[in-house]
C-alpha positions in Angstrom: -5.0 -74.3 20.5 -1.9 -72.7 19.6 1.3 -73.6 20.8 2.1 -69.8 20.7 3.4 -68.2 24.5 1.7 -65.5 25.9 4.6 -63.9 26.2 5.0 -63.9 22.0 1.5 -62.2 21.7 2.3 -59.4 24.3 4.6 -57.9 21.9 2.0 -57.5 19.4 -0.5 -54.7 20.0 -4.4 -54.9 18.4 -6.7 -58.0 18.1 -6.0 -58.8 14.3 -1.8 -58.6 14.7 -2.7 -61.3 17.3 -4.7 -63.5 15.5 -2.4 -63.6 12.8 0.4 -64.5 14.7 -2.3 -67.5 16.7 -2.2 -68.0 12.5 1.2 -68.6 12.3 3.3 -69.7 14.7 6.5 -70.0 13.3 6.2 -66.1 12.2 5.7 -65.6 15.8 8.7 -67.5 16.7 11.2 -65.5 14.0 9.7 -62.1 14.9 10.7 -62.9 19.1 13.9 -63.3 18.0 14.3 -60.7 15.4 13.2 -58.2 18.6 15.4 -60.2 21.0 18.3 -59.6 18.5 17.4 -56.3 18.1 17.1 -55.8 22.0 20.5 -57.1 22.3 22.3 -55.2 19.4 20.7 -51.9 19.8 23.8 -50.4 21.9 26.0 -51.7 19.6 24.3 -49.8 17.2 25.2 -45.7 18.7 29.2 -45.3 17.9 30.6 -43.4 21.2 29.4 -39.6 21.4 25.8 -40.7 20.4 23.3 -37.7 21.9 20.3 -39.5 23.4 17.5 -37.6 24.8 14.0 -38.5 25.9 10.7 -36.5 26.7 8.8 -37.3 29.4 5.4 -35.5 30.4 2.8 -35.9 33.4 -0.2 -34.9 31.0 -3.2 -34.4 33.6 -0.8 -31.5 35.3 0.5 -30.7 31.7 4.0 -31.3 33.0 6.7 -31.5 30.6 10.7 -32.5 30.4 13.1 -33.2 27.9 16.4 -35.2 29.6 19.8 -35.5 27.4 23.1 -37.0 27.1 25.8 -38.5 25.6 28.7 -40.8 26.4 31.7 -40.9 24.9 34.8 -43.8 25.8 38.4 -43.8 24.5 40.8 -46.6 25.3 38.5 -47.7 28.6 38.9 -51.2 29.7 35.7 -53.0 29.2 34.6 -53.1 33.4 35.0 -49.5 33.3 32.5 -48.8 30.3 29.4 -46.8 31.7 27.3 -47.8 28.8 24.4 -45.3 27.3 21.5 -48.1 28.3 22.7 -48.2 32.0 22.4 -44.0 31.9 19.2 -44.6 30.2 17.8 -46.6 33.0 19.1 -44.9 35.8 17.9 -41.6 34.3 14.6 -43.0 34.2 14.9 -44.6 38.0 14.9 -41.1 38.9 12.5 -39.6 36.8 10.0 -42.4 38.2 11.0 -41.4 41.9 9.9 -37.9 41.3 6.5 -38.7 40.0 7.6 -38.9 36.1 6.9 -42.7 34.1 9.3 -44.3 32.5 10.5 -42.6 29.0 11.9 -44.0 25.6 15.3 -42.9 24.8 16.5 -42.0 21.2 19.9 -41.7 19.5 20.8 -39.3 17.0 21.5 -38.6 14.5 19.6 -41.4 13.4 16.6 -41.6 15.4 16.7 -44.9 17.1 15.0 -46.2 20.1 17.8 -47.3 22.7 15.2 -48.3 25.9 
């Protein structure tokens, strides 16, 4: 037995991407933290003005939306910052309550994913 986490497997999708991690565990290990890095560096990443947008669609009623916005923050002390992510998730709170799941957000100009 591996001493691999179930939680480091669920990040990798298909049978043979998690047998090779079972393969190598310190792989597994490096890749957690490359994502958790990533995770924690991605709003970092957008300078202020980034336009994020997200689709979301309910497909067995063909249902279809497109949600936008930007933020942009000059000279704001730090407990004031209304960061992208925090719009992100509250954007998607809402879509959920209406019926909608839960969409990715991406930043432009360079396509990146920010939730």
């Amino acid at each position: 037995m591996s001493s691999i986490s179930r939680r480091s497997l669920l990040g990798y999708s298909g049978t043979t991407a998690a047998g090779a991690v079972i393969g190598s565990a310190g792989s597994a290990e490096a890749a957690e933290a490359d994502a958790t890095a990533a995770a924690e560096s991605s709003p970092a990443d957008f300078p202020s003005g980034t336009k994020f947008s997200a689709d979301y669609s309910i497909g067995p009623i063909d249902a279809y939306m497109t949600l936008t916005f930007s933020v942009s923050v000059m000279d704001t002390p730090t407990g004031n910052v209304i960061t992208p992510i925090e719009i992100a998730n509250l954007l998607n709170e809402l879509a959920e309550s209406r019926g909608w799941p839960a969409a990715t957000f991406y930043g432009t100009p360079a396509p990146a994913p920010l939730t």
